[in-house]
N, C-alpha and C positions, 0 to 999 in steps of 0.2 A: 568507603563512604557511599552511602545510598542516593537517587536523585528522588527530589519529594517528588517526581511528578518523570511521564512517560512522553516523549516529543512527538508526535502524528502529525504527516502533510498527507492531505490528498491533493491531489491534483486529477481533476474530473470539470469537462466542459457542462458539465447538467446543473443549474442551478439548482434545481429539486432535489438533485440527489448531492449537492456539496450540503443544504440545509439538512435534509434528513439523515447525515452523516453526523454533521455536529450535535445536531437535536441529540440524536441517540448519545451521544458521550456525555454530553450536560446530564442523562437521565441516570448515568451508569455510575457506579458510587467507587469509580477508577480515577485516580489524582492522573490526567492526562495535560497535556497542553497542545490543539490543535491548531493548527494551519492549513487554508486550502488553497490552491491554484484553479485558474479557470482553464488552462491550457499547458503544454509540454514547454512551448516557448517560457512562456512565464515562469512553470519549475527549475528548468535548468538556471535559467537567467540568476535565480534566486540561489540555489545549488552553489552555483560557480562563482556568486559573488564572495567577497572577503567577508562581510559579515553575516553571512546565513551561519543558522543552530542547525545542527544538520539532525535530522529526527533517527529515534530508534528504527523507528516504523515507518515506509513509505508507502501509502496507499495509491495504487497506480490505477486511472483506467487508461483502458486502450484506443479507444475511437477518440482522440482528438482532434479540432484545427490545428495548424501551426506546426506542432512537433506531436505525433501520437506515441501510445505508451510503448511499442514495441522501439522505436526511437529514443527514446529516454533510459529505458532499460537499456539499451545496448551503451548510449552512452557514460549511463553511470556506471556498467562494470568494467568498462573500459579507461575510466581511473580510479587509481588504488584510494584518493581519500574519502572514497562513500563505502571502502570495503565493510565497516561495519553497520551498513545500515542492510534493515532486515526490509526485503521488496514484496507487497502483497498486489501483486493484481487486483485489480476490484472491476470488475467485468458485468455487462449483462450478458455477455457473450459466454457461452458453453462449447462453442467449435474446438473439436480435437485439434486440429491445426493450431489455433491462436492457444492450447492448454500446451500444446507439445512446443510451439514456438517458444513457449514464455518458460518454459521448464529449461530446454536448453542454453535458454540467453540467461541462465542464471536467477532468475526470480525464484523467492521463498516458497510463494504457495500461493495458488490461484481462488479465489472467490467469487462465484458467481452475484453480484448485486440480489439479495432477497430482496423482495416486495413486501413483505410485511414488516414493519417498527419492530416489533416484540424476537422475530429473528433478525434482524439487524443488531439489536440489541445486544443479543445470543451471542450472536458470529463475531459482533466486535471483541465484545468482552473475552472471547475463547482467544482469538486471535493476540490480544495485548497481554493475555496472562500466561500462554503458551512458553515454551520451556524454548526460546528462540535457538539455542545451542543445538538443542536438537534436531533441528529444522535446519540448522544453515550448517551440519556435516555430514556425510554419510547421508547426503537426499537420496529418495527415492521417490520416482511416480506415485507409488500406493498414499504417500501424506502429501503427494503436491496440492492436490485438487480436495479442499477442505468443504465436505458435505454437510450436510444441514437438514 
């Protein structure tokens, strides 16, 4: 059985950019269904409760209040019922430290935040239509870090 539609949370403190996230999906001719967080506290909260849809996709950035991304990460892979959820970093951040931290704690693939709509656009679309299996076996650095 197929899902008509593909589950995406972000969770990202920037108002501007939880809009410009959505924006772009509403434009993308991808059957998605998104939710965003303001905060880590808030994700998890939502995560752990009994009635969260747990997404395909989890859009993660890093610099949060409350609970930041490298926090979240560790604690979703630290239980086994988010093992099938695929973790994207969503960063403005490019530091080798926070790409090699995020690699080891088990995240998907790291994304730098584009500034322009038209690659945002780009980078989502590749990101949701991407062969997830391949991505979440036999990782290697060379596809952590998804260029643009």
């Amino acid at each position: 059985m197929t899902k008509e539609y593909t589950h995406i949370i972000l969770a990202d403190d920037d108002e501007d950019d939880r809009l410009f996230f959505t924006d772009a999906f509403e434009e993308l001719k991808i059957s998605t269904k998104v939710q965003t967080f303001k905060d880590g506290a808030e994700l998890m909260e939502y995560l752990n409760s009994e009635q969260a849809v747990l997404p395909e996709i989890l859009f993660l950035d890093l610099n949060m209040p409350k609970k930041n991304g490298i926090e979240c990460l560790h604690e979703i892979k630290s239980n086994p019922k988010f093992e099938n959820m695929a973790i994207a970093i969503y960063s403005t951040s490019s530091s080798e430290e926070h790409i090699e931290e995020t690699f080891v704690s088990g995240a998907n693939i790291y994304i730098k935040k584009p500034s322009e709509f038209q690659t945002l656009k780009k980078v989502l679309s590749d990101v949701v239509t991407m062969n997830w299996q391949y991505h979440t076996t036999g990782m290697n650095k060379d596809n952590f870090l998804l260029r643009f």
